[in-house]
N, C-alpha and C positions, 0 to 999 in steps of 0.2 A: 054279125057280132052282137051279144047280148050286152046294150050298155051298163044295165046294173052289174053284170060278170064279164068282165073283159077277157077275153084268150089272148094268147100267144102262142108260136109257131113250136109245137114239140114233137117229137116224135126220133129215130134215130138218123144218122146220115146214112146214103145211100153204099149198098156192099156191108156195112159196118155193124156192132152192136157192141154196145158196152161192158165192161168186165171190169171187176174190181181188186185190187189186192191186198189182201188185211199186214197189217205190222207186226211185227216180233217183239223190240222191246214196249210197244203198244200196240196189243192183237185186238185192242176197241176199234181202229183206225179203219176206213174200208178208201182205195185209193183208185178213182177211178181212171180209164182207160178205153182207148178205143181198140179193137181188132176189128182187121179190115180183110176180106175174105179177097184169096188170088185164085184167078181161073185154077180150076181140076188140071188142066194141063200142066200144067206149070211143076208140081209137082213138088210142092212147098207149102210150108203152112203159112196160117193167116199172119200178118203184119199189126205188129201191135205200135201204135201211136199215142202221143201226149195230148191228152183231150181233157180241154179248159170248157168242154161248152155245156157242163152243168147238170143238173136233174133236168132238164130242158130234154135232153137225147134218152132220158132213162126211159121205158115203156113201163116201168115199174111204179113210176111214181105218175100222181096227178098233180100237175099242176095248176093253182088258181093264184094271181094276182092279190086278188083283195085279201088271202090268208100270210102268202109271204111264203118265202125258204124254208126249209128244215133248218133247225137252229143246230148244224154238223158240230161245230164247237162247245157247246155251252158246255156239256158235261167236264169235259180238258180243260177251260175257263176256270169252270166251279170248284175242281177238284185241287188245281194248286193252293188252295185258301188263301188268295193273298187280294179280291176283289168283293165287295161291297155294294151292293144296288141303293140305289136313291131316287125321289121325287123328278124326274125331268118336267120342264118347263113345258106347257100345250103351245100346241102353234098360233102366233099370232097374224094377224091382216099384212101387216110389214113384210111378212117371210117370203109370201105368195105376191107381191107388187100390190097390193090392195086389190085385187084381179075378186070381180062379183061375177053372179049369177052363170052365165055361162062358160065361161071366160076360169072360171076357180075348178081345180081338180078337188071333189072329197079326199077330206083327210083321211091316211091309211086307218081304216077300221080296230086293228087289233093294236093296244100300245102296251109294251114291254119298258119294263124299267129297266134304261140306262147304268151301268157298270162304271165305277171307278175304282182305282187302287186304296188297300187301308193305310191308313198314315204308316210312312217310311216305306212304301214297298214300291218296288218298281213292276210293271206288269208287258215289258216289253220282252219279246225275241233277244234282242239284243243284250238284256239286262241277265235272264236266263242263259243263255249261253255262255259270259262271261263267270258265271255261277257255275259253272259245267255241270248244267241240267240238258239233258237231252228230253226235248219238248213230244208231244206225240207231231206237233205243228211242224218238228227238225225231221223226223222221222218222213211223215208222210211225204215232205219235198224232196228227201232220198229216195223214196222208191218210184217216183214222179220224177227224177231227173235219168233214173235208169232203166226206165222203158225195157225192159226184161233181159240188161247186158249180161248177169249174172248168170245166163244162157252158155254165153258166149267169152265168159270172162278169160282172158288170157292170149284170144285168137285173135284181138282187136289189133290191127294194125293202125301205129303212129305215123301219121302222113303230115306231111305241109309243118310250117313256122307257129311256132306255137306264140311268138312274140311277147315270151315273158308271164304266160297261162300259168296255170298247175293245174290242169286239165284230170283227174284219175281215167283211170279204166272203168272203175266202180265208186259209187259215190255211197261211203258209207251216209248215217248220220252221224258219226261223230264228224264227219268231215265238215257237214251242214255245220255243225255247232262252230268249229275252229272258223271255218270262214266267215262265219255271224262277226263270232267275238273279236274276232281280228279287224271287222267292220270294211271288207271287203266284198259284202253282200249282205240284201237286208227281206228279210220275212214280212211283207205287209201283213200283218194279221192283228188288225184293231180287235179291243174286247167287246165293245157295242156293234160289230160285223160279226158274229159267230155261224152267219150260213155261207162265209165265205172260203173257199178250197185252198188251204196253204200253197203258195209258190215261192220262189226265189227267184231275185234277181242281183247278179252277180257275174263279174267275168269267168268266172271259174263255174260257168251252170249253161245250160239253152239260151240260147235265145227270146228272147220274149218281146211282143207285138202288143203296145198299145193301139187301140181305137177312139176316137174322141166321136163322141154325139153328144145329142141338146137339141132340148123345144124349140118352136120356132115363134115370133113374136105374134106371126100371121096365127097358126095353127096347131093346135099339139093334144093329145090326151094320154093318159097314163097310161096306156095298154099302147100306144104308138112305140109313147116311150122305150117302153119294155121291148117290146118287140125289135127298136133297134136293136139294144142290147143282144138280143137272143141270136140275132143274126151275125152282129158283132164274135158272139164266142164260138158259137156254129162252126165259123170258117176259121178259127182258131186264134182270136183275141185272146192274152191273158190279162189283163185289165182295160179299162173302159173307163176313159174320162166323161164328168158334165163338163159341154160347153155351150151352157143355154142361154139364149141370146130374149127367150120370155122371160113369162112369170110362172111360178109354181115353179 
């Protein structure tokens, strides 16, 4: 591993390759997905899955640590005009434990100016929804909670106690929005995160797998870092806690 450019583990999962699928009422959107190839015998097509694990799996994209994510969001950010950039603060010695010489990770190279809302507006999922705007961010976790049902829509058999669900067959976006606004499920989708892939989580959605990592006080570097993470969504993490027990 080259220390001044640190890598991380990319490439696709095994059998698999990724596939994307664009939006309707927002055709800017590209929504990615795994298809996972079945034996020729079998005599069935490939198996399409809910894959959280990034530009990490795409062969399309390069990815370098020291440049950062595609910033997927900004443009959908930018365009509701209700967000403002400002001066953020540089980091100071306090942030990183006072951690010197070997011990300090360089500070990330590229710095973007930080997003706030303009006076009176709210810039949340949940504020939008209750607005009955249907976001591209509502959209995209519809066709990401429906995993190609629309296939199959109607053939779907109701099994088992739903225990007070409201489960659909198909999960429109308007659906997304009512369950937002009702605050029965919530869109993490910060505006200073814009390389991050819209989810929900909600009883009325998948399931979803937190993972928790964090540096260690013995040893740690930013490309370790990273690399948990990569590993973390790989195997199908859809969020990923810090629980760092260092500095930096």
């Amino acid at each position: 591993m080259n220390a001044l450019t640190p890598t991380v583990s990319t490439g696709p999962l095994p059998a698999s390759r990724k596939i994307h699928k664009s939006g309707v009422l927002h055709p800017q959107i590209r929504v990615p997905m795994r298809e996972i190839a079945v034996h020729p015998t079998a005599g069935e097509p490939p198996v399409t899955v809910y894959d959280p694990s990034g530009p990490y799996t795409d062969p399309t994209i390069e990815t370098d640590i020291e440049k950062g994510l595609a910033r997927l969001r900004q443009d959908w950010i930018a365009a509701r005009g209700d967000v403002e950039s400002y001066d953020g603060r540089h980091v100071r010695p306090g942030d990183n434990g006072f951690a010197t010489g070997e011990r300090l990770t360089p500070e990330f190279p590229i710095r973007n100016r930080p997003l706030r809302a303009k006076a009176g507006k709210a810039v949340t999922q949940l504020a939008y929804a209750r607005a009955g705007i249907i976001t591209p961010e509502m959209e995209f976790v519809a066709i990401r909670e429906n995993l190609g049902r629309e296939i199959v829509r109607g053939r779907l058999q109701q099994d088992g106690e739903a225990f007070g669900a409201s489960i659909p067959d198909f999960v429109t976006p308007e659906f997304v929005r009512d369950e937002v606004a009702r605050g029965r499920a919530i869109i993490p989708a910060n505006i200073n995160h814009p390389e991050s892939e819209p989810m929900i989580i909600g009883r009325n959605f998948l399931v979803k797998i937190n993972a928790n990592i964090g540096n260690s006080a013995v040893t740690s570097s930013m490309a370790e870092e990273v690399e948990k993470m990569v590993w973390a969504i790989r195997w199908g993490a859809d969020t990923v806690m810090d629980l760092s027990t260092g500095r930096n």
